[in-house]
Structure formats: structure tokens, C-alpha cells
C-alpha positions in Angstrom: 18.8 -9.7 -13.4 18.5 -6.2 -12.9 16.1 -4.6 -10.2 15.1 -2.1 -12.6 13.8 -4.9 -15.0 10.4 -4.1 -13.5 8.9 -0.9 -13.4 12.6 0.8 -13.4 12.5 0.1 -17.5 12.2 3.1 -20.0 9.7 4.0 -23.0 7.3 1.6 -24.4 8.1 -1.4 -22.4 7.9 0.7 -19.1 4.8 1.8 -19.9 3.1 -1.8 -20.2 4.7 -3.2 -17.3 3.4 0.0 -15.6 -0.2 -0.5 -17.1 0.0 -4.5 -16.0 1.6 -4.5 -12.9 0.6 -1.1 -10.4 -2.7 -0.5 -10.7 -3.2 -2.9 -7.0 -0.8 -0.8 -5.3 -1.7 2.6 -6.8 -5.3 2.1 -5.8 -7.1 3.7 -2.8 -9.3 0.5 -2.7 -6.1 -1.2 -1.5 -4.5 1.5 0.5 -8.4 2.0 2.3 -8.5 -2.8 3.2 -5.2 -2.8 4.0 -5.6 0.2 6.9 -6.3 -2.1 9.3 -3.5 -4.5 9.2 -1.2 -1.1 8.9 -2.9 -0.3 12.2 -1.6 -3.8 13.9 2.4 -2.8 12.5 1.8 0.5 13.7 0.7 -0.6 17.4 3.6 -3.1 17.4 5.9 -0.1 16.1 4.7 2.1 19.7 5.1 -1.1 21.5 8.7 -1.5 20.5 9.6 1.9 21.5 8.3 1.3 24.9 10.3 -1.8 25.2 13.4 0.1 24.0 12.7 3.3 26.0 15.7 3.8 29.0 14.7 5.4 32.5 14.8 8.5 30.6 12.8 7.9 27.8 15.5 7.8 25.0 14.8 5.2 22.3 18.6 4.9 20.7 18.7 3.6 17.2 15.3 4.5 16.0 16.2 4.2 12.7 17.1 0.7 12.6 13.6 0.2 14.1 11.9 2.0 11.7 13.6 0.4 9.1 12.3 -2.9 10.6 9.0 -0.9 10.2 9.6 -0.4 6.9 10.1 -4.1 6.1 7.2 -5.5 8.2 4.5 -3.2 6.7 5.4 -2.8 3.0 6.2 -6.5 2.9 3.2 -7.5 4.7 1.2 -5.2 2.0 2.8 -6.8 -1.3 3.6 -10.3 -0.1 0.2 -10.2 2.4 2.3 -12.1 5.2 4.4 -10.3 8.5 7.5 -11.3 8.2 8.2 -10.7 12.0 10.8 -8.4 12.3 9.7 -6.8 15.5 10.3 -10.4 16.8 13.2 -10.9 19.2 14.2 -14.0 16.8 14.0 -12.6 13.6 14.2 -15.1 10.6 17.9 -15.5 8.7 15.9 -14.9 5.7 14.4 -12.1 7.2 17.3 -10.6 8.8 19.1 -10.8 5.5 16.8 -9.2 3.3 17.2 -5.7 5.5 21.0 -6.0 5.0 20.5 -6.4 1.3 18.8 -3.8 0.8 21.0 -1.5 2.4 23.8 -2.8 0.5 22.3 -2.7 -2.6 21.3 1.0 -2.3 24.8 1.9 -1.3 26.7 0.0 -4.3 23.7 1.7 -6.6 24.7 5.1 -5.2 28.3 4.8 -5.7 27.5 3.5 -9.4 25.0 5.9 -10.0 26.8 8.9 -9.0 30.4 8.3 -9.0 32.9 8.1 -12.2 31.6 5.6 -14.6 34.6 3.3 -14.4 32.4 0.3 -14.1 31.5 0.4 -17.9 34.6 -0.4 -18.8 35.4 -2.9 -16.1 33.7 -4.4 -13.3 34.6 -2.1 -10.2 34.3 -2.8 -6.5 31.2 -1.2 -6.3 29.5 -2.9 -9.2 30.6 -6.1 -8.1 28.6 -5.5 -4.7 25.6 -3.9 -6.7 25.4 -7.2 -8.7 25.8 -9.8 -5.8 23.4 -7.6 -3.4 20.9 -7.6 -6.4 20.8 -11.4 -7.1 20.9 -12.4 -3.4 17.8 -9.7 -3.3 16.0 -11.5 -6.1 16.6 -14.8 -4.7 15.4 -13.9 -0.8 11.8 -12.6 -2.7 11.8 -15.5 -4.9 11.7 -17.9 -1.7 9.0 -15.6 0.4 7.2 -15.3 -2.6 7.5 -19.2 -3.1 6.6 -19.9 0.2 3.3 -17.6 0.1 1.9 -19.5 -2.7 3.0 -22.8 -1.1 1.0 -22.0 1.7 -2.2 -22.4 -0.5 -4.2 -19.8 1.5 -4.5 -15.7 2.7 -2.1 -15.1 5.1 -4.1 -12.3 5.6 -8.1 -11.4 5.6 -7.7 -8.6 4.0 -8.4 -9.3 -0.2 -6.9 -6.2 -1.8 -3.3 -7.1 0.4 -3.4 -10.4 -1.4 -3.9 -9.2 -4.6 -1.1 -6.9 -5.1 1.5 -9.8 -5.1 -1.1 -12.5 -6.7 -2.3 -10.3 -9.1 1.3 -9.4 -10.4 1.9 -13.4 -10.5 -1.9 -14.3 -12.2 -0.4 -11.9 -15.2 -0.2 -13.9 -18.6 2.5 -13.0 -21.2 5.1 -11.7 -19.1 7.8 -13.3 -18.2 8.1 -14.8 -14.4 11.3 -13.3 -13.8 9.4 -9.4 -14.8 7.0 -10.1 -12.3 9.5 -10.9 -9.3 11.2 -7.8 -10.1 8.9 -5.4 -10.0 8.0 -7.0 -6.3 11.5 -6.6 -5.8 11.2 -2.7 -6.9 8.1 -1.9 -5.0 9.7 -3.6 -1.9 13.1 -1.8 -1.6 11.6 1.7 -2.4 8.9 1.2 0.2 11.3 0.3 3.1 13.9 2.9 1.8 11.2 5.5 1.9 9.1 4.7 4.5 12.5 4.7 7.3 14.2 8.2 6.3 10.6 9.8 6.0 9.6 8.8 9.4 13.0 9.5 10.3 12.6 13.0 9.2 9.1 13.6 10.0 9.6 12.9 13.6 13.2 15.3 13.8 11.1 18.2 12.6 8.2 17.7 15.1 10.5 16.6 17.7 12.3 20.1 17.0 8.5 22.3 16.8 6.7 21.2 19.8 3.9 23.6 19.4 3.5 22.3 15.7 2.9 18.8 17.9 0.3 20.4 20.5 -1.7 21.4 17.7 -1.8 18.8 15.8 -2.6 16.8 19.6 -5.4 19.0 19.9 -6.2 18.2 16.2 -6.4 14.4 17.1 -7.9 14.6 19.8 -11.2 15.3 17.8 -10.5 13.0 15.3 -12.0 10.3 17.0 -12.0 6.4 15.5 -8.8 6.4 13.3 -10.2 5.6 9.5 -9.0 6.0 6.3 -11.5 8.9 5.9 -10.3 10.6 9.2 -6.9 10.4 8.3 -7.7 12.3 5.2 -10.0 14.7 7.0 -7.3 15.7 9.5 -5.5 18.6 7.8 -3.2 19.8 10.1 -1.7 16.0 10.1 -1.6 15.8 6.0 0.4 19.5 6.5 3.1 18.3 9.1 3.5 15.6 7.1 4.2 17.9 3.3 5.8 19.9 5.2 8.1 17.4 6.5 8.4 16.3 2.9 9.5 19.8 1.7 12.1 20.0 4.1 13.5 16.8 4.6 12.4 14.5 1.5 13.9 11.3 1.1 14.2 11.8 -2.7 15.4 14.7 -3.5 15.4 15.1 -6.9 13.4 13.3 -10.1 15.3 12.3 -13.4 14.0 12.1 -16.5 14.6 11.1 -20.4 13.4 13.6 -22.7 10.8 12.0 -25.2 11.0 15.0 -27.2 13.0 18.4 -27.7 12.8 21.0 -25.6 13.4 24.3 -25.1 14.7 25.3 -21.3 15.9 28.8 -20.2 17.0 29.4 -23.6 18.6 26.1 -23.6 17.6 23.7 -27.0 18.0 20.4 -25.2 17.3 17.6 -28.0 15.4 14.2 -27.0 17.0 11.4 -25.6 18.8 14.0 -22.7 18.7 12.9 -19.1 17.1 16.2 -17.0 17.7 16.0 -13.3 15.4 18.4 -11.3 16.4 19.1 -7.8 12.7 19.0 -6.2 14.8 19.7 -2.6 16.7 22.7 -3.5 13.2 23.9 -4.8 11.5 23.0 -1.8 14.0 25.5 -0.4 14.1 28.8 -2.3 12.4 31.7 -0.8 10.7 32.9 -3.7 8.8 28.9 -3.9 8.3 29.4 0.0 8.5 32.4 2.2 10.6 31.7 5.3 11.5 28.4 3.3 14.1 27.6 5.9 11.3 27.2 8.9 9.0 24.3 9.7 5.6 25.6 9.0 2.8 23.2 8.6 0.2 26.1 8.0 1.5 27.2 5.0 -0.4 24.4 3.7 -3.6 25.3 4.8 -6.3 27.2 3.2 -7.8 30.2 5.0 -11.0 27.8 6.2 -8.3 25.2 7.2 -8.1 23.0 4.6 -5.1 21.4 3.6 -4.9 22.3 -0.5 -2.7 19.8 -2.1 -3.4 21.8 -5.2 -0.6 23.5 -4.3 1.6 21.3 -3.2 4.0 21.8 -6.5 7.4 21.8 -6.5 6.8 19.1 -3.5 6.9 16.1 -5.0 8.1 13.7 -3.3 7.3 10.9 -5.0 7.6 12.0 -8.6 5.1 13.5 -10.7 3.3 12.1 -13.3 3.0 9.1 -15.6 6.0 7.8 -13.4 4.8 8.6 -10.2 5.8 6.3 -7.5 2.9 3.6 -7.2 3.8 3.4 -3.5 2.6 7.1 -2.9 -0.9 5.8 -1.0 0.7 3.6 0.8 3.8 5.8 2.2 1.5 8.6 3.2 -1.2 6.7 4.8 1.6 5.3 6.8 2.8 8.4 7.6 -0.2 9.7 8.8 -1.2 7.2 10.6 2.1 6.7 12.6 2.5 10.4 13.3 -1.2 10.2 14.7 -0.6 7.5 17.2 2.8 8.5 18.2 1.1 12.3 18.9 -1.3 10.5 20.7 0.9 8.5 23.0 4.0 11.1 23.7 5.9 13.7 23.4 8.3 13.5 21.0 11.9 15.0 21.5 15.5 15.2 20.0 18.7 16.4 21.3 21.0 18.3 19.2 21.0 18.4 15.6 20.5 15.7 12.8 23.0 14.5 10.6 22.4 13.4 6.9 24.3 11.7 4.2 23.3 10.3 1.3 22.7 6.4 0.2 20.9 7.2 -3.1 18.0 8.2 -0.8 18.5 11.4 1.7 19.3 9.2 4.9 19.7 9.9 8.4 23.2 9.5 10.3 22.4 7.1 12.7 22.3 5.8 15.4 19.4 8.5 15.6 17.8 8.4 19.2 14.7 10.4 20.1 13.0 10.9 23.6 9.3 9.7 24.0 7.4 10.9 26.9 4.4 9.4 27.9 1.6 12.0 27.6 -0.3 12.4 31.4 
């Protein structure tokens, strides 16, 4: 069973699991009911790092924690139930499904992107991918199993509940479809949501007067809604910006449907096209002084942010195949970055490392030092 049985699937069948199975998750109904609960993972998030903070005010490991992030928030959002990984005693089944995902993205990188060998027999690497993927599909299949055993919301909010029960209420499509493109929505929502925060908080840990401003920004923000969090421009442009530099995808793939012409190049349909969105992000004719961290270049000149301009950024694909879990990502980011602004200063000694596990990644252990703000 193949994690990309759900929405990872190409031509015609993609596009009606797409039309059956995203519209919950793509839509800012759901993103706006589901902002409160993200507010709860958020304050336990800030409350972990405070636990974890040493005399000095390092927090060591702060990717593992915001990969537990990851896994509370966007599991809480499709499977509308914490999971309680910010618990000292987390669940085996809990605990297991972070490792599997993490294994799973590293077999799929070295498949992906390393000599083929596997087509011909089944490699090391293949072997993992497959036995990662089905322990995946079965850890779902129980939480999944146990939320509609449990015969009621495990959460108030409607529109959380509905993105996993309206994927199950589906007719005509096969149960096995439907867990996988849980499955899908899942792993790129943790993925993403750890090595963008990751990143987002490097580059204002590394621009401190990027993070006074957007303080002073906050602090007239008043009552954190989904509406202020849109309103607040300077925060939507740390976080592009952020996403220009340091995106956790870096690049978007696609099958040609049709011929095309491309720098005098006649490439016929059926040809895979990989565009490098990151090196993009990075050329100084795209971006002038592409190399610095400047928030304000996504401002207009009455201080709006202009996502209209916001191409080649695209962190999340562009298009028909558009990551569904776009909202959710960068409400999440906005929101985190708010309250962390908010609480402390953020710093970071030395220089980040990166390496690549078919998302950008972070070298960890990755430790940052939060001050409390006076």
C-alpha cells in the first residue's frame, strides 16, 4: 500500500481523489474553527520550552520538540484528538508513529534520489521504505479506529471533526484510499510544520531588529484571531520571507500533460520537470540583496503585505496541486511566531546546519536561547 495512493496519484484519478477528499482541509472555514484548539498546542509548545530552558535559557533539541509540535497539532486537526506528545509518558503508539515517519522520509529520499537499483531488485533502502510505509498505515488505521470507536467529538470544534469523518463518510472509494490520504496529509504536515519553524525561528533568531519590529507589531494586535493574524503584515512577511530563504521544499515536480516549448527546448508530454523554487528564491535578479533576511521586501509602500507577488515563492506548490495543508501550515506559523515574539527573545549561536531528508531539514540537535521579555 503505497502512501501516495491518496492524493500522491497522477492524472485523472488524482484529480477525483483531490475533488472528494481536500476540500475540509483546504478550506478557511476549517483553518478559522480549528484556531482555537491550535491556540491550546501552541501555549503547550511555550510551556515546554520553559520546562526545557537551562539557567541560561538554552532549549537544546528544539527540533525534536517541534516535531512533537508537528504531530500534536496536525494530528489533532485531521484525526480531531491530541495525541499527547508533549506528555512526559507519551503513548507506544504515539511514540512510534514520529519514528516512522522519519524513517519513511529517509528510505523515500534515498529511493527517490539515488540510482534506481531498486527497480530491478529490492534494495536496502526500499525494503525500509516498504516496512516504514505499512507500519505507518497500520498506526493510522488503529487511531483512526479508535476515534470512531469512541462514538463522539473528541473535540468541540465541528470543522476539526470533519476533515477525518468526512474523508471516511465518502461513498465509492475504497477504505484503504481514504486511510491513505490521512496518511499523506499527516506526514507532510509534521514534516513541514518542524523544519519551517525550525527555520523561521534561525532567521529571526539571527535579525533581532526584524524581531523588535514585529514585537512592536504585536503589541497592537491585540486579541489573537484568525482575522488579526491576517491583518498583521509584518508577521505574514517574516514568515515568506523565512520561506524564500529557508523553505522546507525546495523544489516542485511535475508531469507534463502536454508539449512544451522551454528555452528553446521541445520537451514532449509525459516528461517529469523539476523546478528549483529555492535556487529561485535566491537569484539576485528574482530578489535584490537575495542573500539577506528582509521581511519588508514584502510590503507595499502603505504596509501591506502583497502576496500578489509572492511568485517564485511557493512553498507549498502552485496550482491545481497545491498542498491542501497550506492554511493550516501558515496559520501555524503565524501564530507560533506571534506568541513566541510575545514571550522572548529569541537567539542562536553559531550557524545552522542543513541536510536533506526529502524535505530541507535542520542538523540537529538545534538549540536556541529564549529570554524572557521584562
Amino acid at each position: 500500500m503505497s502512501l501516495m495512493a491518496g492524493v500522491g496519484r497522477q492524472g485523472e484519478k488524482w484529480h477525483e481523489l483531490r475533488t472528494l477528499l481536500t476540500p475540509e482541509l483546504m478550506s478557511k472555514r476549517t483553518m478559522d474553527q480549528f484556531l482555537p484548539e491550535l491556540h491550546h498546542v501552541a501555549d503547550d509548545f511555550v510551556s515546554q520550552l520553559r520546562a526545557e530552558r537551562n539557567a541560561h535559557g538554552v532549549v537544546t533539541a528544539v527540533d525534536d520538540i517541534a516535531n512533537r509540535l508537528g504531530l500534536e497539532s496536525i494530528c489533532e486537526l485531521v484525526l480531531g484528538r491530541r495525541l499527547g506528545f508533549f506528555n512526559k509518558d507519551v503513548g507506544a503508539l504515539a511514540s512510534r508513529l514520529g519514528s516512522v515517519i522519519k524513517e519513511h522520509f529517509l528510505a523515500s529520499r534515498d529511493t527517490y534520489f539515488g540510482l534506481p537499483f531498486w527497480k530491478l531488485f529490492p534494495t536496502r533502502a526500499y525494503k525500509q521504505m516498504v516496512k516504514s510505509e505499512e507500519e505507518y498505515y497500520e498506526i493510522i488505521s488503529e487511531l483512526v479506529e479508535a476515534a470512531l470507536r469512541e462514538e463522539r467529538n473528541t473535540c468541540p470544534v465541528d470543522g476539526i471533526q470533519s476533515v477525518f469523518a468526512s474523508v471516511l463518510r465518502i461513498p465509492d472509494l475504497d477504505v484503504r484510499e481514504k486511510k491513505a490520504a490521512i496518511i499523506d496529509f499527516i506526514a507532510a504536515g509534521i514534516q513541514g510544520t518542524c523544519n519551517s519553524l525550525v527555520f523561521l525561528l534561525y532567521l529571526m533568531a539571527k535579525h533581532p531588529d526584524a524581531q523588535q519590529r514585529l514585537y512592536h507589531e504585536l503589541q497592537g494586535l491585540g486579541e489573537v484571531t484568525a482575522d488579526s493574524l491576517r491583518g498583521a503584515a509584518y508577521l505574514r512577511a517574516c514568515v515568506h520571507e523565512s520561506y524564500r530563504l529557508l523553505p522546507a521544499a525546495i523544489a516542485i515536480a511535475r508531469i507534463l500533460e502536454a508539449d512544451m516549448e522551454l528555452s528553446g527546448h521541445l520537451l514532449p508530454a509525459g516528461t517529469v520537470v523539476l523546478c528549483h523554487t529555492w535556487l529561485a528564491g535566491l537569484e539576485e535578479r528574482n530578489f535584490p540583496a537575495a542573500a539577506q533576511f528582509r521581511p519588508e521586501r514584502w510590503l507595499s509602500a502603505d504596509g501591506r503585505f502583497h502576496a500578489a507577488q509572492t511568485i517564485p515563492v511557493v512553498p507549498f506548490g502552485y496550482g491545481k496541486r497545491m498542498c491542501p495543508g497550506k492554511g493550516f501550515v501558515d496559520q501555524e506559523m503565524r501564530l507560533l511566531l506571534a506568541k513566541l515574539v510575545q514571550e522572548f527573545h529569541i537567539g542562536f549561536d553559531g550557524e545552522l546546519g542543513l541536510q536533506f531528508e526529502f524535505f530541507l531539514s535542520p542538523v540537529g540537535p538545534v538549540s536556541f536561547t529564549f529570554t524572557d521579555r521584562c
